[in-house]
N, C-alpha and C positions, 0 to 999 in steps of 0.2 A: 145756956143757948150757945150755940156755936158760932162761930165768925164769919159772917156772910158778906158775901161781894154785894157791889152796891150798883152796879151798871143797871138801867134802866132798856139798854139796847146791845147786843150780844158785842159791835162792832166798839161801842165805847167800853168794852172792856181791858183791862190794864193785867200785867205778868203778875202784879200782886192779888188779884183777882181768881186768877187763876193757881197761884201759889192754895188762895183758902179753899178753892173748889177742891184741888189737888188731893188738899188733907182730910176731906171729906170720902174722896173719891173711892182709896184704897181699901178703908176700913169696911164702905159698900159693898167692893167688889169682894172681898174677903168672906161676906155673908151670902152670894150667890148658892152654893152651894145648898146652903138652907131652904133659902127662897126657892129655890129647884123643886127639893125635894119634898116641901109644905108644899109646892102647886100639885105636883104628882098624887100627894095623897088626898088631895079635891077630888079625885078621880073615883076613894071608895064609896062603896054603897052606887057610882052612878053604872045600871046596867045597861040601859039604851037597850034592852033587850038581848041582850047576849046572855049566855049559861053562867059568863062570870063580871065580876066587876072590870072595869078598866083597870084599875089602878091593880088590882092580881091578876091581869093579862099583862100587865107592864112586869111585874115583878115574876112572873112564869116565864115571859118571855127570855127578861136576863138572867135567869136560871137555867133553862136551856143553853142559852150560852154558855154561861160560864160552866155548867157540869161538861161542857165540850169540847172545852180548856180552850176558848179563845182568851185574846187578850184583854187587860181591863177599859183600855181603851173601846172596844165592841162588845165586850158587856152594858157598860156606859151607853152608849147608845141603843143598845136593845132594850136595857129601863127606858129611856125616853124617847123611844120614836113615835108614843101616843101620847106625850105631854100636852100636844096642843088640842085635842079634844074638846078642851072646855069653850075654846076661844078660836078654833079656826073647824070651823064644822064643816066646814068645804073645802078645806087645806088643809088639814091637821099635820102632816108631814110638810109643808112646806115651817110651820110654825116652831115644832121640832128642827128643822133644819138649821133656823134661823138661830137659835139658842145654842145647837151645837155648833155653828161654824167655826167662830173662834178657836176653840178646843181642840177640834179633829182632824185626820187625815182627810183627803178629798176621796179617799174611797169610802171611806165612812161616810163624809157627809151625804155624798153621791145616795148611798143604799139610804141612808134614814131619807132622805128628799125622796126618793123616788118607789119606796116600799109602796105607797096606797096604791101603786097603777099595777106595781108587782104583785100583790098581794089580790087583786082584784083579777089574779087569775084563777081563783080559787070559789071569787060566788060571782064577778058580774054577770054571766050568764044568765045568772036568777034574778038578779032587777033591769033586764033589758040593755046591759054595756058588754062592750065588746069584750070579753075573758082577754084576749090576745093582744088588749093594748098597749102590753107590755113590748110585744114585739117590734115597737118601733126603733127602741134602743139597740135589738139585734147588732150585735159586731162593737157595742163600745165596751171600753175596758172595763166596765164594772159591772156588765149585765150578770155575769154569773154569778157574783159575789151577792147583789141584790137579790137574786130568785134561789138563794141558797140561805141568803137568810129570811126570806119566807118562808121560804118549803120546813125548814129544819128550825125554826125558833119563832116566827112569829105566827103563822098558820098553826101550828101545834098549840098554843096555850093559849085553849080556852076550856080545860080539862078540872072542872071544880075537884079532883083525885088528884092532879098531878103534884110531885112537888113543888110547891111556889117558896121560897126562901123570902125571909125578910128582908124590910126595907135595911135593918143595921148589915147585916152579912154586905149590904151592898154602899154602904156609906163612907168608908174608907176610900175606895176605892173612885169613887163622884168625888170627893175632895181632894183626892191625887188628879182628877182627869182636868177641873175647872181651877187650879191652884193658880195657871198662866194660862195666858190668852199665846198661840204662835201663828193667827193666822187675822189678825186687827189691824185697822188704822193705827190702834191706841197701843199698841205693842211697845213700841221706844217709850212711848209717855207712861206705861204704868209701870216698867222695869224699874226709869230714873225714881218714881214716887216709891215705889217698893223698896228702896234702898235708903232713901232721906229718911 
């Protein structure tokens, strides 16, 4: 069993408390990537009615990318801008977002946060929402980058023919992206634990 603090209230907590959490801490964070990538594949077999599953629209999607020599960084993100599927069914991008922040550029996070409105240029029409509600971002810095990665990699793969690449081809590359956090609170606190 591991060596557990013993505070009863967060506040009566002591630096040796936090030393045992600490040692706990990294070995977790070190397994994200995992845990990442086990929630993603939750996603096969769920179709919700699409021609393919989730979790190989997730894996088409960063196929498309990547065969379109973006970086790993926005491959990374094209796997999981439908992680949150399971767990934010009215958010599902804000849930993705949420997972990527730490890790990503803000143009990145931008486009994974904001792809459902972008993306909903393509069928809201059909369930009675405005197509164009994208257009309220008109003129900020990342609208092009978000309706380019609709238009060219997430609108496109839902194609049961297309190439979809495995989840390994892309697992290297998830464990370079989540290796460090550069955009946390916890950023100084996991460097120092990193190094101990």
């Amino acid at each position: 069993m591991n060596d557990r603090a013993t505070f009863t209230k967060m506040e009566a907590s002591t630096a040796q408390d936090w030393q045992k959490i600490g040692a706990e801490f990294m070995p977790f964070a070190r397994q994200l990537p995992d845990r990442l990538m086990a929630h993603l594949k939750v996603l096969e077999g769920d179709y919700g009615g699409f021609p393919i599953d989730r979790y190989t629209h997730s894996l088409q999607t960063a196929t498309n990318a990547l065969r379109d020599g973006r970086d790993e960084e926005y491959v990374v993100c094209a796997l999981f801008h439908d992680i949150g599927d399971t767990l934010g069914t009215f958010n599902h991008f804000d849930i993705a977002a949420a997972i990527l922040k730490p890790f990503v550029s803000d143009e990145n996070l931008w486009m994974v946060q904001n792809h459902g409105i972008f993306q909903g240029y393509y069928f809201f029409h059909h369930i009675g929402l405005d197509r164009n509600l994208r257009d309220q971002f008109k003129g900020h810095a990342h609208y092009d980058r978000t309706a380019e990665f609709c238009d060219l990699y997430d609108n496109p793969a839902f194609d049961a023919k297309a190439e979809t690449l495995p989840m390994s081809e892309f697992e290297p590359m998830v464990r370079r992206v989540f290796a460090q956090p550069r955009n946390s609170i916890y950023k100084a606190s996991t460097a120092v634990a990193a190094n101990t």
